[in-house]
C-alpha positions in Angstrom: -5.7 -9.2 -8.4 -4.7 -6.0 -9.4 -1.3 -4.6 -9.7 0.4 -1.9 -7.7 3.6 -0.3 -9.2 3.1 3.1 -7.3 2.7 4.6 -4.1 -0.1 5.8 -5.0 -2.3 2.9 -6.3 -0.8 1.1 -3.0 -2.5 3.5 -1.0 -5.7 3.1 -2.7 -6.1 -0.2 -2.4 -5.7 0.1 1.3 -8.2 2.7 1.1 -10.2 0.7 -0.9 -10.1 -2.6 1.5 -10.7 -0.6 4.4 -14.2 0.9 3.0 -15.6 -2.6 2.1 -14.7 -3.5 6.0 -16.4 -0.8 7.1 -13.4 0.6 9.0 -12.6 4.4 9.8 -9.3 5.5 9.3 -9.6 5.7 13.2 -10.8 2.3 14.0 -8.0 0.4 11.5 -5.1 3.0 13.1 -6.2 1.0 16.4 -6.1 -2.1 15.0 -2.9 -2.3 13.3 -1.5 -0.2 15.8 -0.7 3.3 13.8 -1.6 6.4 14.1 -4.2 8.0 12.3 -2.5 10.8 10.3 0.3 8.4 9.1 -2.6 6.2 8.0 -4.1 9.2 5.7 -0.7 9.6 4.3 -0.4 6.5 3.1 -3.7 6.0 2.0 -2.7 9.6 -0.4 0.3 7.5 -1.6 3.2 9.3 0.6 6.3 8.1 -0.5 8.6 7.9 2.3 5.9 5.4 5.0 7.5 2.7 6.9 7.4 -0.4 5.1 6.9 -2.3 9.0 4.0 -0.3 9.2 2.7 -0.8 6.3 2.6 -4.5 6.7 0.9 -4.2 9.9 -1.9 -2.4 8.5 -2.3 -5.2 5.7 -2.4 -7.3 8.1 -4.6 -5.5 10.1 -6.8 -5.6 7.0 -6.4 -9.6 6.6 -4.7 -9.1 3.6 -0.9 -10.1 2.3 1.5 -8.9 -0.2 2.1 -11.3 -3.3 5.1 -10.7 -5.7 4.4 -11.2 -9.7 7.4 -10.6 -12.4 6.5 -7.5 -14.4 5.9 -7.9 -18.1 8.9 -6.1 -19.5 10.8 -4.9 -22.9 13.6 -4.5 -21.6 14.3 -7.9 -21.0 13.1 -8.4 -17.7 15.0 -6.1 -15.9 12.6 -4.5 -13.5 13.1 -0.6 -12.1 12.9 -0.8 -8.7 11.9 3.3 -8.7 8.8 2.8 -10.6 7.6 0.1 -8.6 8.0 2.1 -5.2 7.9 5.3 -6.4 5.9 5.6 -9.1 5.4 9.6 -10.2 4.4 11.0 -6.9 
């Protein structure tokens, strides 16, 4: 498993899941029920994507969303920011 704290590296994985389908952006849009451009831009990492919509494409993709505890040194506080937002 590996982790996402950005944007960014969620987009790629979705990216990434979608290739070893075999799915175009096109034909997983359909499928989960999204359109195509909003699919690219979260695929680049766009920051601002609708978290339903999101989900639906996972799911789309047979795949769900896990929650870990970050390894921390600041005593386990986590920044919420940096795990959504990342540096995009």
């Amino acid at each position: 498993m590996r982790p996402i704290q950005t944007s960014k590296a969620f987009g790629s994985e979705v990216r990434r899941a979608r290739k070893d389908q075999g799915l175009s952006q096109a034909a997983l849009a359909e499928r989960a029920g999204v359109g195509r451009p909003w699919l690219s831009e979260l695929e680049t990492g766009k920051r601002t994507v609708e978290l339903g919509r999101a989900l639906a494409v996972l799911n789309a993709l047979g795949l769900a969303i896990s929650f870990a505890p970050i390894a921390s040194s600041s005593g386990g506080s986590i920044d919420l920011e940096q795990i959504i937002g990342g540096s995009n």
